[in-house]
C-alpha positions in Angstrom: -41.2 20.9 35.3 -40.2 17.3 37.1 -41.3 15.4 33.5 -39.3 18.4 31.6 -36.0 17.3 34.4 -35.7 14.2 33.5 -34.7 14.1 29.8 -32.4 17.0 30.5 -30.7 14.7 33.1 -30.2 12.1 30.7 -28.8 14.1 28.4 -26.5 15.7 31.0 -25.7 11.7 32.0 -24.8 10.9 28.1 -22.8 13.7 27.9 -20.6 13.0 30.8 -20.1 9.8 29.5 -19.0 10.8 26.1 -16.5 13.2 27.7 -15.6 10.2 29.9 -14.7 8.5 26.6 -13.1 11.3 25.0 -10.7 11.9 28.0 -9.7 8.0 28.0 -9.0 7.8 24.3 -7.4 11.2 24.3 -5.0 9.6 27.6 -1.0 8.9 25.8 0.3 5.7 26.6 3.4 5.1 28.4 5.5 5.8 25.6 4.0 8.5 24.3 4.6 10.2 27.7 8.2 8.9 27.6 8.4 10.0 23.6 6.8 13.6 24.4 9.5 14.1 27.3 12.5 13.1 25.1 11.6 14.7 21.7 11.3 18.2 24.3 14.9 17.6 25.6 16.2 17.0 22.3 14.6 20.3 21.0 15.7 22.1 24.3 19.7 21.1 23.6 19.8 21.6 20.2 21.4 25.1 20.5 24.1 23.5 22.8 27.3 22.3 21.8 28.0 19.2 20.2 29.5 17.1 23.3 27.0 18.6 25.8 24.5 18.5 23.1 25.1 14.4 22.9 25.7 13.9 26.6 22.1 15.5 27.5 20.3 13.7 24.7 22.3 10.3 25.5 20.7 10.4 29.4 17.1 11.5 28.5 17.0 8.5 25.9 19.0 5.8 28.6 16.2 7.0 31.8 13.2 6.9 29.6 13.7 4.1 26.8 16.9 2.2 28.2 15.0 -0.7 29.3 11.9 -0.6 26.3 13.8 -2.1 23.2 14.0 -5.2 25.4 10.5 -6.0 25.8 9.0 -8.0 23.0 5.5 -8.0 24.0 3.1 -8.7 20.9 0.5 -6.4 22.2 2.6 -3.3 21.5 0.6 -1.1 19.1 2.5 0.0 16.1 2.3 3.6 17.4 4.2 2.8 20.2 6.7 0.4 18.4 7.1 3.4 15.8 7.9 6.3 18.7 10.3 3.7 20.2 12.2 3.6 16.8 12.3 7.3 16.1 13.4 8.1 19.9 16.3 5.2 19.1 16.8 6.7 15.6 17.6 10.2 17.5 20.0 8.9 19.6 21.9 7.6 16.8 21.9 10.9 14.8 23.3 13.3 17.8 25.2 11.0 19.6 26.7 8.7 16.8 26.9 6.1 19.5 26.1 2.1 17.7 24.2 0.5 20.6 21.2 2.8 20.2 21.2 0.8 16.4 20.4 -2.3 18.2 17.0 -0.6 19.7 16.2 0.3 16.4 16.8 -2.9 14.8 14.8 -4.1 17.4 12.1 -1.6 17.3 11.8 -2.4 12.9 11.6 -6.2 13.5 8.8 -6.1 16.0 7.2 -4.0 12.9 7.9 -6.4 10.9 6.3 -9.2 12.6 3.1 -7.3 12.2 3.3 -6.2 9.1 3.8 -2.7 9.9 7.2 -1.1 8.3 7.0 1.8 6.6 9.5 2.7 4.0 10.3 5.7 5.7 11.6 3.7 8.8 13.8 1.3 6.2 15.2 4.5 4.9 15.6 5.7 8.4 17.4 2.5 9.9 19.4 2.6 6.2 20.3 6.1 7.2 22.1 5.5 10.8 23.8 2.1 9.7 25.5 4.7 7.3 25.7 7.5 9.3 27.7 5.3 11.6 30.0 3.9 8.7 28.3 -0.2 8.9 27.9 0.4 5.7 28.5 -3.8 4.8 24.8 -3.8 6.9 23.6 -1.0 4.9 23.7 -2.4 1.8 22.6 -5.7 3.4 19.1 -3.7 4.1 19.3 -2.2 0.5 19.8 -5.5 -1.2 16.6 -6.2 0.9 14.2 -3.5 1.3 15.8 -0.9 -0.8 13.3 2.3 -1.8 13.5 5.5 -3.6 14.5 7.0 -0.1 17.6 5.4 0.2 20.6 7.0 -1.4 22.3 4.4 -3.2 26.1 3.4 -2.0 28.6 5.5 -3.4 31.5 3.1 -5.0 35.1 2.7 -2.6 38.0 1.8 -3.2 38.8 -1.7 -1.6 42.3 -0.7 0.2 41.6 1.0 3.6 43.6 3.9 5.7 45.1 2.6 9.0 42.6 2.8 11.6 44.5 4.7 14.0 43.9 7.9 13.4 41.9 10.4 11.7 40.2 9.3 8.2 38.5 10.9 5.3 37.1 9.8 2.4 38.7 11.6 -1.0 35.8 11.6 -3.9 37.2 10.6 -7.3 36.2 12.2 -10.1 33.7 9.3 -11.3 32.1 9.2 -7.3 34.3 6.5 -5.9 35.5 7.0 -2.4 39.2 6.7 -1.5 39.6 6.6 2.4 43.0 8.5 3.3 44.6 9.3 6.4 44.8 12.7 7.8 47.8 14.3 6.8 49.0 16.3 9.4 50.6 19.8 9.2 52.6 22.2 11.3 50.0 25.1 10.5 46.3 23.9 9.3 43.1 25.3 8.8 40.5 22.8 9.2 36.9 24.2 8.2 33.9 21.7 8.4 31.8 22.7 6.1 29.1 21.2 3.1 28.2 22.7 -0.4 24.1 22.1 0.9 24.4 25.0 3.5 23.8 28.2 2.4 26.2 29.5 5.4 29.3 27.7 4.1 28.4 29.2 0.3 28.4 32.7 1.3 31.7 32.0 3.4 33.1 30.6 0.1 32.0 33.6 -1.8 32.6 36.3 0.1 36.3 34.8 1.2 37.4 34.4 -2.6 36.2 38.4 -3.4 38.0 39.4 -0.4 41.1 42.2 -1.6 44.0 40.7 -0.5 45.7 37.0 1.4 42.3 34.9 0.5 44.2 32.6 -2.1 46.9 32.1 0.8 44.2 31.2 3.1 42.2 28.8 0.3 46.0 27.2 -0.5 46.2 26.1 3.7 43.0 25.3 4.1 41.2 21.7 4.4 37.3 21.7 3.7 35.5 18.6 5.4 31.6 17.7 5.4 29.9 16.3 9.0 29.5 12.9 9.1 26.0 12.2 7.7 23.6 9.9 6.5 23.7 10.5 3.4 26.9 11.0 1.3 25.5 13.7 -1.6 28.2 12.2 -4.0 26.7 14.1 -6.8 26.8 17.5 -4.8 30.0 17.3 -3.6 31.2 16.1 -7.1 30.1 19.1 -9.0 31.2 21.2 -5.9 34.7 20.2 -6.5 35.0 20.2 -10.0 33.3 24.0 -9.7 35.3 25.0 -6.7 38.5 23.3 -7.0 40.5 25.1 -4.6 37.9 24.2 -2.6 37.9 20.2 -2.6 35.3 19.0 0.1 36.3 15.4 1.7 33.8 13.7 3.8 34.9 12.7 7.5 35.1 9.2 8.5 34.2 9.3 11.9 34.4 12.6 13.9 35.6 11.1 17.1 38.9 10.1 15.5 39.3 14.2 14.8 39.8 15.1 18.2 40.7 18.8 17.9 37.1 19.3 16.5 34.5 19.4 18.9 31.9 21.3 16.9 30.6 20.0 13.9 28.3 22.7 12.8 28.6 24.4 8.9 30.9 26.4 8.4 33.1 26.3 11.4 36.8 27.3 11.0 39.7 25.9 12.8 43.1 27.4 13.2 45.6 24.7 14.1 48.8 25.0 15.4 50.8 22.1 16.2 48.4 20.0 17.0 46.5 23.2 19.4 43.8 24.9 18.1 44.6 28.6 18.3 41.6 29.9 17.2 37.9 28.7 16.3 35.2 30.6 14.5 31.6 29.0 14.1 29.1 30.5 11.7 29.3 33.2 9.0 27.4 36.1 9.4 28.4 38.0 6.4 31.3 39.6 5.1 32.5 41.3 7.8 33.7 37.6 8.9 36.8 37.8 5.8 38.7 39.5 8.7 38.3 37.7 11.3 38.9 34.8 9.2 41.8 35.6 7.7 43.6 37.4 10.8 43.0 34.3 12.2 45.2 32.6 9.2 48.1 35.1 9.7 47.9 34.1 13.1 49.0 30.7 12.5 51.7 31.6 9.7 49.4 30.3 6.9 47.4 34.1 5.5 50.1 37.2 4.1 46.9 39.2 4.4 48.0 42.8 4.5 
């Protein structure tokens, strides 16, 4: 029995030390604790609205990463240089604010420097600096590390819309974008939408078979895409030329539309000088044509019956 003891204690011994192993190797560094706690808020929010939405993810991503883009030690494993730059590539996408584009500038060069960049994160930083409208520094990085993930530049028009007030770019019929100012009316209906979302289809659809006021309410109404990083030229391109009384624009910046404060597809605005009267996110079905176009009449724009 004592002889019998002592190879099962070793064995008991080696596998304590094994799980010893395991649990340190299985331990998340620093940022992976930090990267865990802000990819959770961001899923938490996503339901919110937009503003509250941004504000939420913008101070989760200021306490846990506002002070790691600025260390440059070499050390840093690639994982944790790559969660760095996808935590700073969410902050870009829901708040739309530049300085997190710094971090991941910052985040892709320390990749760099060890050989480390994946296309993936090109396409990614490619993304934001259009997303964000630098799009002089995104076809800087095209020229440079362009890959099949990156949608090329669409062509624009070299004159620019005055910069003090809402934008959108027009889409020609060859794919070059014209940026116009808004033009403001007395009684608009402003309806964010994009030919990719099934939601905004079906609204299309089920508005144009509606009996009755639905070609007043298509005549009055303005059809703009979120701002994105990508432009879908070709999409919106046959979108228009299939649905012309349904021209989709893409927004400049949404900040400078400052009556919208939800940017999800489709949402319907009913404006009224300058108020919004009446706002409907989301299409259910059919039974939304009413609502919709009530909503019109409201304003002065639907003679729906």
């Amino acid at each position: 029995m004592k002889n019998s003891f002592i190879p099962l204690l070793a064995v008991s011994l080696l596998c304590s030390l094994c799980a010893a192993a395991s649990a340190e190797s299985a331990k998340l560094s620093v940022i992976e604790e930090k990267f865990q706690k802000f990819d959770s808020l961001v899923v938490s929010v996503l339901d919110k609205p937009d503003a509250e939405k941004a504000s939420a993810i913008e101070r989760s991503y200021q306490k846990l990463f506002g002070n790691e883009a600025a260390r440059t030690e070499a050390n840093r494993s690639t994982k944790d240089l790559s969660l760095g730059f996808r935590a700073a590539s969410q902050a870009v996408f829901y708040t739309l604010n530049e300085r997190y584009l710094d971090d991941m500038s910052h985040y892709l060069k320390l990749l760099e420097a060890k050989r480390q960049a994946t296309s993936a994160q090109y396409a990614a930083m490619y993304g934001a600096l259009v997303q964000t409208r630098r799009l002089d520094d995104a076809a800087a990085l095209y020229a440079r590390r362009g890959n099949p993930e990156m949608e090329p530049l669409p062509p624009r028009e070299q004159a620019s819309a005055p910069g003090n007030g809402a934008r959108e770019w027009k889409i020609g019929e060859r794919g070059v974008l014209s940026l116009q100012p808004r033009q403001v009316k007395a009684a608009e209906i402003i309806v964010v939408a994009h030919p990719s979302c099934g939601f905004t289809r079906r609204a299309v659809q089920d508005l144009k078979t509606a009996p009755g006021g639905s070609s007043t309410f298509f005549g009055g109404a303005h059809w703009l895409t979120p701002q994105d990083r990508q432009f879908q030229i070709e999409t919106l391109r046959s979108w228009n030329q299939q649905h012309p009384d349904v021209p989709m624009s893409i927004v400049y910046k949404e900040k400078e539309w400052r009556e919208l404060d939800t940017w999800n597809t489709p949402t319907f605005y009913f404006i009224k000088d300058g108020r919004v009267v009446r706002k409907i996110v989301g299409w259910p079905g059919p039974e939304r044509v009413r609502d919709v176009i009530d909503a019109a009449r409201e304003i002065g724009i639907s003679d729906a019956r």
